[in-house]
Structure formats: C-alpha cells, structure tokens
C-alpha positions as CSV (number, residue, x, y, z in Angstrom):
1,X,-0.9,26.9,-24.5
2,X,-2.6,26.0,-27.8
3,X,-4.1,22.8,-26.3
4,X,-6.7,22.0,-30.0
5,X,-2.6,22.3,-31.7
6,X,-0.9,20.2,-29.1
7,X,-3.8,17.4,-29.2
8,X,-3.6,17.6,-33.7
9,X,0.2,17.4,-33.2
10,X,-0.2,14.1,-31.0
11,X,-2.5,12.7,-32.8
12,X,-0.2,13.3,-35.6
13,X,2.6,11.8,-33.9
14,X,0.8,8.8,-32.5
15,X,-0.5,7.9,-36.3
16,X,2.5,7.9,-37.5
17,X,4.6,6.5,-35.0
18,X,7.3,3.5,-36.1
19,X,6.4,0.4,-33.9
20,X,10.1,-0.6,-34.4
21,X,11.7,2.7,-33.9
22,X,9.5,3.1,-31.0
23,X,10.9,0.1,-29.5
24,X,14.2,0.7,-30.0
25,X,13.7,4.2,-28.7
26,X,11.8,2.6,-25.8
27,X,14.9,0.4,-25.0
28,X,17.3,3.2,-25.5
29,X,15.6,5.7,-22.9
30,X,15.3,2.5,-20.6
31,X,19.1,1.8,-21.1
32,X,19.9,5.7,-20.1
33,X,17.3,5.7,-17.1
34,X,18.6,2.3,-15.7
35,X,22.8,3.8,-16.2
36,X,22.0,7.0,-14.6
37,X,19.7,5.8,-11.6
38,X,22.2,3.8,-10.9
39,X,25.0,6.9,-9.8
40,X,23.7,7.1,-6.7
41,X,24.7,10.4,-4.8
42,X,27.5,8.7,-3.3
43,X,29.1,6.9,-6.2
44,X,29.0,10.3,-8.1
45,X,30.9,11.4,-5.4
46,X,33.5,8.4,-5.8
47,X,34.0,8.6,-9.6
48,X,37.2,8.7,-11.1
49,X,37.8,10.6,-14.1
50,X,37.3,7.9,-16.3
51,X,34.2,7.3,-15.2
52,X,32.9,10.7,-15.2
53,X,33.9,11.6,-18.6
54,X,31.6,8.6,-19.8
55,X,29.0,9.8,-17.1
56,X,28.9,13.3,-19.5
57,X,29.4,11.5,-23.1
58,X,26.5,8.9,-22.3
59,X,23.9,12.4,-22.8
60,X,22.2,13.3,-25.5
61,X,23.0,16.6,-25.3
62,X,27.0,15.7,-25.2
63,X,29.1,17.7,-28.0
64,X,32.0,15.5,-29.1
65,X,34.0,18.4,-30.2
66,X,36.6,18.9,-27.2
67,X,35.6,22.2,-26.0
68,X,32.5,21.0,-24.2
69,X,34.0,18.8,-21.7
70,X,37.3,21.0,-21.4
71,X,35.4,23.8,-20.5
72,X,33.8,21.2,-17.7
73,X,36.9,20.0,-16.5
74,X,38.1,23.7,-16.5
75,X,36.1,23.7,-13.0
76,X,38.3,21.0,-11.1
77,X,37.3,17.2,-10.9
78,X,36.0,17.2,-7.6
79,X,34.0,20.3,-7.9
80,X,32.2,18.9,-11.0
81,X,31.3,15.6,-8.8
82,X,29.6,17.8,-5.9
83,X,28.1,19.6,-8.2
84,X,26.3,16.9,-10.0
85,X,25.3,15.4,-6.6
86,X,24.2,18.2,-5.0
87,X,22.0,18.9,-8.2
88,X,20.7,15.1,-8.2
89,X,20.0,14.4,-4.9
90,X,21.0,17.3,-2.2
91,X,18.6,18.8,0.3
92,X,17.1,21.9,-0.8
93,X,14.2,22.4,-3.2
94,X,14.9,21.8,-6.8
95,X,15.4,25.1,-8.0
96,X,17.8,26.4,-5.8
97,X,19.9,23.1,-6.7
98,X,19.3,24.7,-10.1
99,X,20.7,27.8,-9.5
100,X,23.7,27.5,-7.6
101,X,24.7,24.5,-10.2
102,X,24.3,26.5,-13.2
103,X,26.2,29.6,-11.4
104,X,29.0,27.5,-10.1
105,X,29.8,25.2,-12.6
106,X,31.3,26.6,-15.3
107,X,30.2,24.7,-19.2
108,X,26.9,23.1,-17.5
109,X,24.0,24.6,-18.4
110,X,20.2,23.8,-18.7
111,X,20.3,20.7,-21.4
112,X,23.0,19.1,-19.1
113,X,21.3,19.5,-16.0
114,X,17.7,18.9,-16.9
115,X,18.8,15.5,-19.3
116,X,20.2,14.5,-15.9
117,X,17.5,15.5,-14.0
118,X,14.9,13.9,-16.4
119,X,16.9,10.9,-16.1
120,X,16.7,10.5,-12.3
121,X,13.2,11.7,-12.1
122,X,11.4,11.0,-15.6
123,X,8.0,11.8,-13.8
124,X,9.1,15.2,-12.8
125,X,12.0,16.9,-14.2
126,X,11.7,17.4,-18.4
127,X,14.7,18.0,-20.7
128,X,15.2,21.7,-21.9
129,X,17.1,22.3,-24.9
130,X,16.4,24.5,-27.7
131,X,14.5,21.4,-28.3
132,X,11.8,21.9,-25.7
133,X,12.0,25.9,-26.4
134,X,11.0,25.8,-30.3
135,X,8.0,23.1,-29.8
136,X,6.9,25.1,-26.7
137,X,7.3,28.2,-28.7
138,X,4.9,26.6,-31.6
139,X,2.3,25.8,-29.0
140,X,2.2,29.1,-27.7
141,X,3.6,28.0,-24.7
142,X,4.7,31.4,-22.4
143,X,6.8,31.0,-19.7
144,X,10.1,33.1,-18.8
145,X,13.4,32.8,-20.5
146,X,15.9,33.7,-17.8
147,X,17.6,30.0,-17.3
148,X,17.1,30.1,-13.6
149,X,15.1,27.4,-11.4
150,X,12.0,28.8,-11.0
151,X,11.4,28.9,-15.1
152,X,12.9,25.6,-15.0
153,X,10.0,24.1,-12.8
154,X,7.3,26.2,-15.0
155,X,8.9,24.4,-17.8
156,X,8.6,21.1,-16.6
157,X,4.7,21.8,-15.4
158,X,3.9,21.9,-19.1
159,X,5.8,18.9,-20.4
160,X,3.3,17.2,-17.4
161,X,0.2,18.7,-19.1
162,X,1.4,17.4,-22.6
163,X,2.7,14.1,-21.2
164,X,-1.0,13.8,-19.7
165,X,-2.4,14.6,-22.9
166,X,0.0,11.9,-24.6
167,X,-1.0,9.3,-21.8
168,X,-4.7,9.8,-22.3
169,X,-4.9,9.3,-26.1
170,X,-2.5,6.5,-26.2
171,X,-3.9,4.9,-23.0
172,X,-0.5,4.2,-21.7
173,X,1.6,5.8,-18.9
174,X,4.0,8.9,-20.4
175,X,7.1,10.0,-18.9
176,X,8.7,13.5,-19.8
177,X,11.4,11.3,-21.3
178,X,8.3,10.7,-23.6
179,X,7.5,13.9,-23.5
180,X,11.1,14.8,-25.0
181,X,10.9,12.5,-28.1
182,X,7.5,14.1,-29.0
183,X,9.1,17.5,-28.6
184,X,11.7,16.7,-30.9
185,X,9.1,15.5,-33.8
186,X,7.2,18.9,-33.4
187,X,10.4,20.9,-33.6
188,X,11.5,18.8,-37.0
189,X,8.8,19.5,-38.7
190,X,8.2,23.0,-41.0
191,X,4.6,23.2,-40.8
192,X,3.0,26.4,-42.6
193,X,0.6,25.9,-39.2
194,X,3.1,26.6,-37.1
195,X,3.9,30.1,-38.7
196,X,0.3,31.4,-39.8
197,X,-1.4,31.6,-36.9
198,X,-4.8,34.0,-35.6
199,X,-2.5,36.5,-33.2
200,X,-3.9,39.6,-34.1
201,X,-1.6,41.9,-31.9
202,X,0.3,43.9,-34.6
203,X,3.0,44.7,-32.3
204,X,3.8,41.2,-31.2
205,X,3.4,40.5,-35.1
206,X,6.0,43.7,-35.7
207,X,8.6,42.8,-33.0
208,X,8.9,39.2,-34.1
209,X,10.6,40.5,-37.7
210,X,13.8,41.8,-36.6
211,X,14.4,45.1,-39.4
212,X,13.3,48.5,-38.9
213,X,9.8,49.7,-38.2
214,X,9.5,52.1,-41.5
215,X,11.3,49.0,-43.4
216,X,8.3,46.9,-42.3
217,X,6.0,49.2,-43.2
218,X,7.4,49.8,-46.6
219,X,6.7,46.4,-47.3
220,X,3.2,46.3,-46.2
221,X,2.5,49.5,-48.6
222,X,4.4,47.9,-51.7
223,X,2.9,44.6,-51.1
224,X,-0.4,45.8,-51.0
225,X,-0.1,47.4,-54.1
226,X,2.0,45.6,-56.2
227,X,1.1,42.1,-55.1
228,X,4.4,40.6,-55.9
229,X,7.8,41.1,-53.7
230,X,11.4,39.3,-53.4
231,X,12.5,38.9,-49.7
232,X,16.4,38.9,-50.5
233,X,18.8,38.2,-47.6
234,X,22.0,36.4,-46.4
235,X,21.6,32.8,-44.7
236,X,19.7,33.3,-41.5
237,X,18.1,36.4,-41.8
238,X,14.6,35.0,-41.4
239,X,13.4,35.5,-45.1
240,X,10.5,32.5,-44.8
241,X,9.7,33.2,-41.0
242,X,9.1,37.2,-42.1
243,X,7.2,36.3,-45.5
244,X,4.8,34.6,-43.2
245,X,4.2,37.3,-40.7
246,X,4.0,39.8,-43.9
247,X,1.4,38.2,-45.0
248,X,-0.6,38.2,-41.6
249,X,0.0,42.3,-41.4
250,X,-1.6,42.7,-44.8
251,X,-4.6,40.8,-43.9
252,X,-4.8,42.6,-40.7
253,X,-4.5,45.9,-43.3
254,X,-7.2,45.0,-45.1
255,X,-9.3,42.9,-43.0
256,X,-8.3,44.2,-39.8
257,X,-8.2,40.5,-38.2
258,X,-6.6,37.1,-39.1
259,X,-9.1,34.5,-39.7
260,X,-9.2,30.6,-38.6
261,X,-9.1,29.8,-42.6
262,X,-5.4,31.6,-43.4
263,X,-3.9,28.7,-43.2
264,X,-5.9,27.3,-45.8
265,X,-5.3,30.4,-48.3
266,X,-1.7,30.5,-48.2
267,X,0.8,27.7,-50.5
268,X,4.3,27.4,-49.8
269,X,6.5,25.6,-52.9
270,X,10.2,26.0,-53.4
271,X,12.2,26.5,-57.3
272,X,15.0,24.5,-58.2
273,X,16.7,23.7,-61.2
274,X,14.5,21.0,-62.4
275,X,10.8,22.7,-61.3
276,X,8.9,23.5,-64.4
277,X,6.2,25.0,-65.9
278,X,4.2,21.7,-65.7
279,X,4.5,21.6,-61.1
280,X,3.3,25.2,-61.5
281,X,0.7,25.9,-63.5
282,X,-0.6,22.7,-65.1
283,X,0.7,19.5,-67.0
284,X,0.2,16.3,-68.8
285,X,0.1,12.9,-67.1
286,X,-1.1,9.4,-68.9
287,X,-4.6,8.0,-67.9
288,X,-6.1,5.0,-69.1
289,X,-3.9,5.8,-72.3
290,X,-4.8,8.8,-73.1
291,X,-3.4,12.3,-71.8
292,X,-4.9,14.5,-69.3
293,X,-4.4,17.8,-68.0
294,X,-3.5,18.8,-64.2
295,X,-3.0,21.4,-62.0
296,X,0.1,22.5,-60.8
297,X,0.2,24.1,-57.1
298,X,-0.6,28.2,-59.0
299,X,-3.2,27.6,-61.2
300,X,-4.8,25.6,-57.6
301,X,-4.8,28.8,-55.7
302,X,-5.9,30.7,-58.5
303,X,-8.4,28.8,-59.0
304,X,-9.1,28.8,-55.2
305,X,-8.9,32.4,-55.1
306,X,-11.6,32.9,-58.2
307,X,-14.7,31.5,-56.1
308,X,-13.7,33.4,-53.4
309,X,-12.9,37.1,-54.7
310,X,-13.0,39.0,-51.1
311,X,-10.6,36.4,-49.5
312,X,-6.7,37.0,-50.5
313,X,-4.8,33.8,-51.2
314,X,-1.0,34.1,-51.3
315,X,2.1,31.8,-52.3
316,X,5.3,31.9,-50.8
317,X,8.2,30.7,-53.4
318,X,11.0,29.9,-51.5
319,X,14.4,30.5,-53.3
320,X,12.9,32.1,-56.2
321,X,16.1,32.6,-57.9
322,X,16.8,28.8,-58.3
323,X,14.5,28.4,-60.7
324,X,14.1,29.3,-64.5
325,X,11.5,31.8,-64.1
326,X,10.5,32.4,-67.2
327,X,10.2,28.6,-68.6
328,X,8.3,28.3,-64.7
329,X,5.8,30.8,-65.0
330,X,5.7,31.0,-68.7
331,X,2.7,33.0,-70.3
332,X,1.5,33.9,-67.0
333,X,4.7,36.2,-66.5
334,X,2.0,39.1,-67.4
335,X,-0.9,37.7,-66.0
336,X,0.9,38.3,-62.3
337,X,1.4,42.5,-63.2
338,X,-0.4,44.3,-61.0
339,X,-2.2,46.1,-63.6
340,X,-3.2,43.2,-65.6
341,X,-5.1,41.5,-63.2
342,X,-8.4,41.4,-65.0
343,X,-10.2,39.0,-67.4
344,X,-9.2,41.3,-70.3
345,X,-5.9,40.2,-69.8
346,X,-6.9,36.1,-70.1
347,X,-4.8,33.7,-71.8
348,X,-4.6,30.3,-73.0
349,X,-2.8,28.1,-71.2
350,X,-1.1,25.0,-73.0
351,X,-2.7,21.9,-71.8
352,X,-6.3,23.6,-70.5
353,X,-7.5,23.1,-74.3
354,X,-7.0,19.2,-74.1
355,X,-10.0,18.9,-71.3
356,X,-12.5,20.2,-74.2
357,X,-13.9,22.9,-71.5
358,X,-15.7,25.8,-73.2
359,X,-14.0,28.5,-71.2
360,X,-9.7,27.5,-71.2
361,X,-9.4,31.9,-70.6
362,X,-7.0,32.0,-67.9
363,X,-6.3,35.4,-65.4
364,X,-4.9,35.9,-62.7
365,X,-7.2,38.2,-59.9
366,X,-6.6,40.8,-57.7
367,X,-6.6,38.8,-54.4
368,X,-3.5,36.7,-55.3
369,X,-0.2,37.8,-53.5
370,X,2.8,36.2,-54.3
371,X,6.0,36.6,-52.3
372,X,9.7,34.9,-53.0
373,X,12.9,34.8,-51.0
374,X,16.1,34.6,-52.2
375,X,19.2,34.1,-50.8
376,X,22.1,36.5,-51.7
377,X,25.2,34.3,-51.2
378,X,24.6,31.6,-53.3
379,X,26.8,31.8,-56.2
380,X,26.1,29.0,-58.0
381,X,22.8,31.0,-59.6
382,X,23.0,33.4,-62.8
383,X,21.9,37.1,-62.0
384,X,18.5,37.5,-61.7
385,X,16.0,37.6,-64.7
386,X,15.2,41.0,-66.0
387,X,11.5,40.0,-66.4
388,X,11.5,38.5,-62.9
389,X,13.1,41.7,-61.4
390,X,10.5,44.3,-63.6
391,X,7.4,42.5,-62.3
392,X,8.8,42.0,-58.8
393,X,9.8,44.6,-55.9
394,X,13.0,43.6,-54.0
395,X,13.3,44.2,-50.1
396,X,17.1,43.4,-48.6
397,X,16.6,42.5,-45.3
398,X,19.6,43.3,-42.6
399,X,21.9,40.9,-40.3
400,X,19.5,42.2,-36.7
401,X,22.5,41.9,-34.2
402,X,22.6,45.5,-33.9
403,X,18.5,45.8,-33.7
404,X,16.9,46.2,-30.5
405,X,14.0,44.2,-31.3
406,X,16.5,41.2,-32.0
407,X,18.9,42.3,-29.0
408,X,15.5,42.5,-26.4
409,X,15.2,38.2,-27.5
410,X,19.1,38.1,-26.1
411,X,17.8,39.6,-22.8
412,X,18.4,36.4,-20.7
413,X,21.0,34.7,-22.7
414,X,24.2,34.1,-21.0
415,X,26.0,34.5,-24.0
416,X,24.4,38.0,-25.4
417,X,27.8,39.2,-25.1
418,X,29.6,36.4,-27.0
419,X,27.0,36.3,-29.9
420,X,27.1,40.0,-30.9
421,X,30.6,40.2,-30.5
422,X,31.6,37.1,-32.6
423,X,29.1,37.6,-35.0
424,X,29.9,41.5,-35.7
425,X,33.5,40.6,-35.8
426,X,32.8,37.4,-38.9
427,X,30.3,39.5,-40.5
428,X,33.2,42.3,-40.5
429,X,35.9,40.0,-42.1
430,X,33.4,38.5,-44.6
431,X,32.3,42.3,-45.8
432,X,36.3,42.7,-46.1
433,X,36.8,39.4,-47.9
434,X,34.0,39.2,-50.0
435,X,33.5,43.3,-50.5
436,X,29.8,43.3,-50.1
437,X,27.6,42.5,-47.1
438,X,25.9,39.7,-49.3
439,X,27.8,37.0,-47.4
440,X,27.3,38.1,-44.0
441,X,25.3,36.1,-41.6
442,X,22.5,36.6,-39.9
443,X,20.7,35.7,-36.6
444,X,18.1,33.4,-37.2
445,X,20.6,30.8,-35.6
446,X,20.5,32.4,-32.3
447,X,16.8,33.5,-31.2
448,X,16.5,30.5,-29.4
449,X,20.3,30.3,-27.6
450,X,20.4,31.4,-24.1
451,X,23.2,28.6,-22.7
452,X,26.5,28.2,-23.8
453,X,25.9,24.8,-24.6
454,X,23.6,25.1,-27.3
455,X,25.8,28.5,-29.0
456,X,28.5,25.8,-29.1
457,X,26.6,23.6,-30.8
458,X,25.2,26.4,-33.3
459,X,29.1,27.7,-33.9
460,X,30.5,24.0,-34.7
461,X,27.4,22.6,-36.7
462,X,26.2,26.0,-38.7
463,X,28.4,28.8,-38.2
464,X,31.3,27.2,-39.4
465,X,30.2,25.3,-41.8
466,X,29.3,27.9,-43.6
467,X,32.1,29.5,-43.3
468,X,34.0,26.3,-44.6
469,X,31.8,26.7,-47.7
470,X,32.8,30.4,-48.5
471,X,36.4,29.6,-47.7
472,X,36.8,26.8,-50.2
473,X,37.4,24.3,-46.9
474,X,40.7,25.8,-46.4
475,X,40.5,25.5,-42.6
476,X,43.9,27.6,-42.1
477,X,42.7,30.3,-43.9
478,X,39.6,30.5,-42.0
479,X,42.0,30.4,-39.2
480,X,44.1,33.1,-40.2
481,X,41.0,35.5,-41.3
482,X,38.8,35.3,-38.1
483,X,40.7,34.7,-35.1
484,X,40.1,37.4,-32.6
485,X,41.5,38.2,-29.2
486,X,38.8,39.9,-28.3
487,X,37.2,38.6,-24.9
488,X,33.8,38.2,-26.4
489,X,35.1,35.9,-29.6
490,X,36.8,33.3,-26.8
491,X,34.6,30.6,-27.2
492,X,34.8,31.1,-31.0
493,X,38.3,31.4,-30.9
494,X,38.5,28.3,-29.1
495,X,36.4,26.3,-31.7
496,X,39.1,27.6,-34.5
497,X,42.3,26.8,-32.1
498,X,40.4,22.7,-32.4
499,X,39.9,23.8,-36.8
500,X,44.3,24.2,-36.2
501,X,45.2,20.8,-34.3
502,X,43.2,19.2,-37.3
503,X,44.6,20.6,-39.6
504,X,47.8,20.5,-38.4
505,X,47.1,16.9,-37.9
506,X,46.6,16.0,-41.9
C-alpha cells in the first residue's frame, strides 16, 4: 500500500468534505445500519417475500433492472433466507460462510454479501465492489482476486488500516462504512497521479497495455523519434490509461528509471469544439484596463521544458480530433515537426509582442512529446486534418478479448466465459453492420468485473447504451441484431428479452 498517497487522498477528502452532505450521509448509513441490524438471524428466517424483496432493494448495490432479483429468486425463497442467515450470523468462521454463500446462491455475489456484512458488522466486514477494487488498485493495494473468503478478509484488513488512518486525522471514530464513502471519492476522481506513478518494472508496465508486444514496442521506437503520435481506438480500448504508461516506457528508454517529478512534467487537456488557440498557446485577458497576454496550458510546458533541457515534458490531448487543429495550434503546427525543433525554427507568436519583452522568438525543443487519442466511432467529427495527420503517427489499438495479457486479468472472474463470448459475438454484428471494426467495443469496461453483479451493471449502464446510440434507439432492432442463443450471451440475452417487454410496452 502507498500509505504517503492514501494519507494526500484523505487529507484531500477531509478538506473538502460537505458538512451538509456529510450529515445526510451520516444519517443515511445510520438509517441502513439501524434497518439491517435489526433482521436478526431469526426474522430473516421468517420473512415473507414481501419483506425480502425490500430486504435486497434497501442496498446500495441493488440493480433495479429485473434481472438481478429474478436471478435471486431463481434459487427458491427459502433457500435465499438460509442463505442470508447463515452468512450473517451462523457458526463457522467468516470465510467459509463466504464461500458456501457465494457457491450456493445463485445472483449473490461479493457486493451483496459484503454491503450486508458491513452492515451487521461496520467495524469488521468492508464493502467490495468494483468500488473498493479500483481505489485499492490506485493505492497499490495487492491482495488476490479470486472472490473467495480468504481474499475477502485480506480485503477487509486494509479498509481497517485506512479507516485507522481516517480516524486519526479526523480525530473521530471510522467505520468501514466510512471507509466505503471515501473509497468511492478516490475511485471518482481521474487524477494524472493515479496513472503516472515510479513503478519501474517494464513488464508489469508492458502487461498492463492489453495489444501486442511488437505493437508496444513500435510505439516506443516511433514516439521516441518523432515526438508526436495519435492513440486511435474504439470506446473502451484504454487510449488515455496506455498514453500514460507510454509515456513511463520512454522515460524508462531514455532514463532507464521513472522519477518522483513525472508527474509534475506531464499535462493532460482535452479539444472540443470551442477550445482555441487562445487555452493553448497564449491569449488576451483585460487588466486594470488594459490587455495582457497569458499562457495557455502548451506554451506552459514549453516553457517548463526550456529551463530544464535533459528532463522530457509531455502533453496528453485527449480527443484530439474534436478540435480545430489548425486554428488550436496555429503557427506552431511546424514548430511541433520533429525536425524543426530548434531555435532556427522560432516564431512570433500573436500576443507575446504586447508584453514589450525583447526576446517574443518562440520554438518548440526536443524534450517535448505530445501524444493524442482519438476515438474512432464518433461520427459527429469531419475526417481528420491533413496537416494534423502529416505531422502525427497514428497507432490503432485492438478490442484485447482475444489477448492473453487482457484474458490472464479474467483469471478469477466468474463470468470470463460470459464476457468473451457476448462481447466477440456484439463486436461481430457491429463489424457486419457498420462494415469496419471502428465501432467495436472494447474491454476497458471489464478489467475490474469478476461477479456477475457488477457485469450486469456494466451491460445495462454502458454496453447498451452504447449500443442504443449506434442503433438510433431503435430498441427492436438492437433486439433483432444481437440476440444470441449461445450459452455464454444468456445473461445478455436476458437484459435484451427486458429491452422487448419495454418496448412492447410503448
């Protein structure tokens, strides 16, 4: 564990906390607590149905879409109810409970079980949801992935090591309930400090990008020499995640280690339609009446990257293509060729001369690295700009659910099977809809799924979706183009057959 990160993240989070949210959040874990200590392990056993569907829909974790609580109830109503008590409050140790719960019911996986658990013992038991997995992830947190009880209590040992670190800066008692809501902030939040880190081991660097090994190192070479690339790629195929570890295998290249200070060299800005010339490489603003020149976020690093010549600085442009690259970039469009990287190849820029400075020469050096990403299936945007494309090299990455770097993550998932066959079977019938594989998509959305609760989740609130937006909306055609019989599309299948009684519905 990355204990300096975990004590800047909750100092972070303390700082900025919301007195009134807090309270309400306060008086909505209470609430929970109080409702599920009181099912004691013999009124779970006396529910009625009524009861314990609202004993289910009360969790966070609870998916309103039907299939969740079908799937439940697809196990019989009084297994379910010995189930839940025997997890709560039986006999044997904890993670045997664990285990023969999550074998024998059907639909209940680790968010279910450890929201109940952290519920009935807040002090012990911690929830684990994808949740928990990507903030322990961006601590550095280790700990095995298989799902079973013994990885369960190794998860919950850290939450009580962060909600002792919580407790001690704030001075006040901390729960794991506590523990989750912190979790959940760390997770939200797209920090570059959370994706540039010192981890020097190239192959742990290597097997986090999910393409080829030559492919990688392609990239490497061509970045290295011609300082500016284009990460191209359907939805999910990790273009911002790999532009960041790209950049910590050049430095490791050249340097052969990744300093403390990377973080500090490397900018992250994202095009749209109304970004201009004036947010990239300098402007005018009004002060005391008169107008002053100021940097935008390029000429900064440049800048930056002048003073300190054997340091590399880089900027990642995120969705490159959105913008109008030549009105953003303007007379600097040359200044970023690789060749014309030297003070011979200076220009005047269009506000510097209003600051009187003798020297308004503008270059930009040889230790500036720019990479973009840009995503494939967006057809709102015009084709690419032939200037951007002659001073840029373009990388396609691939969809990794055939790669065995991408399929190793999967190892423990319960729902390997289901992922790789539903997604191989929707990225097939997009490539025969569409005619290209430039509206496939790709497996970012699963690195982190190993239950079938959160996969549900990930197919209702970002699989489909997306596919809703390709399709026009036409939800019967969506029907009618991926419904499978295949075994390992069932759960997917099921989520369309609820897409039908909608429809059918209006």
């Amino acid at each position: 564990m990355n204990k300096l990160l975990v004590q800047q993240k909750i100092e972070e989070y303390l700082a900025n906390l919301d007195k009134e949210n807090s309270e309400l959040e306060l008086e909505e874990r209470e609430e929970k607590k109080k409702f599920y200590q009181g099912y004691s392990k013999e009124k779970i056993l006396n529910m009625t149905e009524e009861e314990l569907d609202n004993y289910i829909k009360k969790l966070w974790m609870y998916n309103p879409f039907h299939i969740s609580l079908k799937r439940i109830k697809e196990n019989g109503f009084d297994k379910v109810k010995q189930g839940f008590a025997y997890l709560l409050y039986g006999d044997d140790d904890l993670a045997s409970r664990w285990n023969t719960v999550y074998k024998d019911l059907k639909g209940v996986g680790p968010s279910m079980m450890s929201e109940l658990l952290a519920h009935i013992y807040p002090y012990e038991c911690i929830v684990f949801n994808a949740t928990t997995r990507k903030a322990y992830s961006r601590f550095g947190i280790k700990y095995s992935n298989k799902n079973d009880g013994k990885s369960y209590l190794e998860v919950c040992e850290y939450g009580k090591e962060i909600g002792s670190m919580i407790s001690e800066k704030s001075d006040k008692p901390c729960d794991l309930l506590l523990v989750d809501y912190f979790l959940y902030e760390v997770s939200k939040k797209k920090d570059i400090d959370n994706d540039i880190n010192t981890n020097s081991d190239v192959d742990d660097i290597r097997n986090s990008i999910y393409q080829e090994d030559g492919f990688i190192d392609d990239i490497i070479e061509v970045f290295d020499e011609k300082k500016n690339i284009i990460l191209a790629g359907v939805p999910g195929v990790g273009k911002t995640h790999i532009a960041f570890d790209i950049i910590k295998l050049l430095e490791l290249k050249q340097k052969h280690s990744i300093s403390s200070d990377l973080i500090n060299r490397v900018v992250f800005t994202q095009f749209h339609q109304s970004y201009g010339y004036e947010e990239f490489v300098e402007g005018v603003v009004l002060n005391d009446g008169k107008l002053v020149s100021v940097d935008g976020i390029f000429k900064k690093l440049v800048d930056d990257a002048l003073k300190n010549e054997n340091l590399n600085y880089y900027i990642i442009i995120d969705e490159i293509n959105r913008g109008n690259v030549s009105k953003v970039f303007g007379e600097l469009l040359m200044c970023i060729e690789a060749d014309k990287r030297k003070p011979k190849y200076s220009v005047k820029l269009m506000y510097s001369k209003m600051r009187n400075e003798e020297k308004i020469d503008f270059y930009v050096p040889e230790n500036v690295y720019i990479i973009g990403t840009m995503n494939t299936a967006d057809r709102s945007l015009e084709p690419i700009d032939y200037a951007l494309r002659r001073r840029f090299s373009f990388f396609h990455l691939k969809t990794a659910f055939g790669n065995f770097k991408f399929l190793k993550t999967l190892e423990e998932s319960v729902v390997k099977n289901q992922i790789i066959g539903t997604m191989n079977h929707i990225n097939k019938k997009l490539r025969e809809q569409f005619g290209s594989d430039n509206f496939n998509i790709g497996h970012s959305y699963f690195i982190e799924c190993f239950d079938e609760e959160e996969y549900i989740r990930i197919l209702k609130y970002d699989i489909i979706p997306l596919l809703r937006e390709y399709m026009l909306n036409d939800d019967e055609e969506i029907c009618k183009v991926f419904k499978s019989t295949d075994s390992n599309v069932s759960i997917f299948n099921e989520l369309l057959e609820g897409l039908e009684k909608n429809e059918s519905k209006e």
